[in-house]
C-alpha positions as a Markdown table, in Angstrom:
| # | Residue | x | y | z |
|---|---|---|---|---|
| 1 | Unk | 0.0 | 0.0 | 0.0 |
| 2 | Unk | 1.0 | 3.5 | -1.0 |
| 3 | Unk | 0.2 | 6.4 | 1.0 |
| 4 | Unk | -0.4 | 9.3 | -0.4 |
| 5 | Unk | -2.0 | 12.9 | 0.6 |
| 6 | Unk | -5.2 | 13.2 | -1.2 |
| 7 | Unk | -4.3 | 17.0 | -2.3 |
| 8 | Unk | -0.8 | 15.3 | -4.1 |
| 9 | Unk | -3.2 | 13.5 | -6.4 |
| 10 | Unk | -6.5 | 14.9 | -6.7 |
| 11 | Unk | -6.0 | 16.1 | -10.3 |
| 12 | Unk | -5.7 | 12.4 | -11.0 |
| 13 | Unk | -8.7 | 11.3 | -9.6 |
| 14 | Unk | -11.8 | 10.8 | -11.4 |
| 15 | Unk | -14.9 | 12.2 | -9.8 |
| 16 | Unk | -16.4 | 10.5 | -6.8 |
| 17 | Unk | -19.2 | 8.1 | -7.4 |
| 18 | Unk | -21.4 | 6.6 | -4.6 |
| 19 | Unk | -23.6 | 3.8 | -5.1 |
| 20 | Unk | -26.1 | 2.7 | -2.5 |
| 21 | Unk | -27.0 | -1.0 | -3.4 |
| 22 | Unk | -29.9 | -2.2 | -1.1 |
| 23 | Unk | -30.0 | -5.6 | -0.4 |
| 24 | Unk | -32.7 | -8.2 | 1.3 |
| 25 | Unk | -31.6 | -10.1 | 3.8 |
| 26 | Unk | -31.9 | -14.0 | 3.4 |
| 27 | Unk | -32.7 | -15.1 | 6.8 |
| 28 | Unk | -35.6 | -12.9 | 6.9 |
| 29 | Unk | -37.8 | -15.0 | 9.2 |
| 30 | Unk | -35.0 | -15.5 | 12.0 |
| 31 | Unk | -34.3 | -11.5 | 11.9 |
| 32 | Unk | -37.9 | -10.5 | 12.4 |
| 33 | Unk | -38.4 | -13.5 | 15.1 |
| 34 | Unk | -35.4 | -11.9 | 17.0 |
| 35 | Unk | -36.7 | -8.4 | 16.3 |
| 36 | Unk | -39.8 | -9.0 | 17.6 |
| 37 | Unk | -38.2 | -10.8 | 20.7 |
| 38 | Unk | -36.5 | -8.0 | 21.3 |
| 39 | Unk | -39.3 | -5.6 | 20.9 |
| 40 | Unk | -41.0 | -7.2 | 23.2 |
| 41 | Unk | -38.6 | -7.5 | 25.7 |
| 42 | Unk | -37.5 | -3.2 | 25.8 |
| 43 | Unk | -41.0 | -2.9 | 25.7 |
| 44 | Unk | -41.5 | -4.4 | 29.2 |
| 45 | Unk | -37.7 | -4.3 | 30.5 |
| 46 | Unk | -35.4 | -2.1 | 28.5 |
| 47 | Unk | -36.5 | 1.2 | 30.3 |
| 48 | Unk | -35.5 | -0.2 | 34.0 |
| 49 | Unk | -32.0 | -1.2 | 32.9 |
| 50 | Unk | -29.2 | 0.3 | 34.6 |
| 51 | Unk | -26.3 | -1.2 | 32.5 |
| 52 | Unk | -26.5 | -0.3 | 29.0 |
| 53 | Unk | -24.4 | -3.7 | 28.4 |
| 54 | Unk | -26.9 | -6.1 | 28.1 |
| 55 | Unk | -28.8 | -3.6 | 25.7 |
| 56 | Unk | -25.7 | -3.5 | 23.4 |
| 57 | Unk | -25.6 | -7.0 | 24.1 |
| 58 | Unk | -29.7 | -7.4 | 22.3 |
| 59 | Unk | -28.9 | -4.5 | 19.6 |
| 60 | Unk | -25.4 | -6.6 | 18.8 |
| 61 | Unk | -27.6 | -9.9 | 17.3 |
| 62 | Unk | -29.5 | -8.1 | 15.7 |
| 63 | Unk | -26.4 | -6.4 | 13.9 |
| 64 | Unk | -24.7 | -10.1 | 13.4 |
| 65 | Unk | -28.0 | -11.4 | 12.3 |
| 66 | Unk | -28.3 | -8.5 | 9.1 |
| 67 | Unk | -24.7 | -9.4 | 8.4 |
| 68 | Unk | -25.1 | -12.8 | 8.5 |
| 69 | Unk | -28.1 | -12.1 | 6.0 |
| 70 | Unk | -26.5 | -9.6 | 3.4 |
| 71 | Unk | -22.8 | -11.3 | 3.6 |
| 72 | Unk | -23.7 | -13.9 | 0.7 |
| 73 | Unk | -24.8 | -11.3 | -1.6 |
| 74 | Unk | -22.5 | -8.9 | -0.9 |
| 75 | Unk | -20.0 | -11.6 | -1.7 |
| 76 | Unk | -21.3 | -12.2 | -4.9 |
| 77 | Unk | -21.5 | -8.6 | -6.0 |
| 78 | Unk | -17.7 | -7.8 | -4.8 |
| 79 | Unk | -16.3 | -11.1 | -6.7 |
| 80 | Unk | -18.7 | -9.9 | -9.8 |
| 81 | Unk | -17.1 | -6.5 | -9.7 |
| 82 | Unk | -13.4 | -7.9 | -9.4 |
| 83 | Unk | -13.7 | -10.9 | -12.4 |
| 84 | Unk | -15.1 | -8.1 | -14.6 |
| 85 | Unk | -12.3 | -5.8 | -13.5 |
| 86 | Unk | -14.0 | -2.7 | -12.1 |
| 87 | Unk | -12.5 | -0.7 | -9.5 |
| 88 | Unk | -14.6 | -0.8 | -6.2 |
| 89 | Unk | -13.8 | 0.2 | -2.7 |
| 90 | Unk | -15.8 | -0.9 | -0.1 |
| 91 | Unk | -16.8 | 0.5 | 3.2 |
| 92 | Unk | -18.2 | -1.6 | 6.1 |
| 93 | Unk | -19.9 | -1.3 | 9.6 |
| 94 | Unk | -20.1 | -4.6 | 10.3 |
| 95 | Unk | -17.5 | -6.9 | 12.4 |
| 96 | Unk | -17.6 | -10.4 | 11.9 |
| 97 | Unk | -16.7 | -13.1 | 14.5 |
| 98 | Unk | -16.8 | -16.3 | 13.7 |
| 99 | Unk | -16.5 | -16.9 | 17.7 |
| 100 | Unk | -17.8 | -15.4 | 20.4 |
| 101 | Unk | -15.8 | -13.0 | 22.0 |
């Protein structure tokens, strides 16, 4: 990897392009079984806790769960972009374990 300042070589860049590419999850059921778990369980509990941990803790499978479900296709799209030799860059949100931590 080369760094280099992004004013050193901004007349050689071609204009910025961002493509939003929205994708349906494949484990739909399990996501909106585990939503609505969870729903159900701040409705009656989240308020009265103190530690925010175990909140993260509900909001993180959710996050793993829409990863789990978009991963395949994104996949695809990312290997379809490099065999037919187009520049992509990709940014991500998402951490995947294949442990727990």
């Amino acid at each position: 990897m080369v760094r280099r300042l992004k004013k050193d070589v901004l007349s050689q860049l071609p204009s910025k392009r961002k493509i939003v590419i929205p994708l349906e999850i494949e484990n739909r059921k399990e996501y909106d079984y585990v939503e609505r778990v969870f729903i159900q369980w701040y409705r009656e509990k989240g308020k009265e806790v103190d530690d925010n941990a175990e909140l993260l803790q509900k909001i993180e499978v959710l996050r793993k769960l829409a990863l789990d479900g978009k991963l395949p296709k994104t996949l695809e799209f990312i290997i379809d972009t490099y065999e037919n030799r187009r520049k992509l860059v990709v940014f991500a949100h998402h951490k995947y374990y294949s442990e727990p931590i």
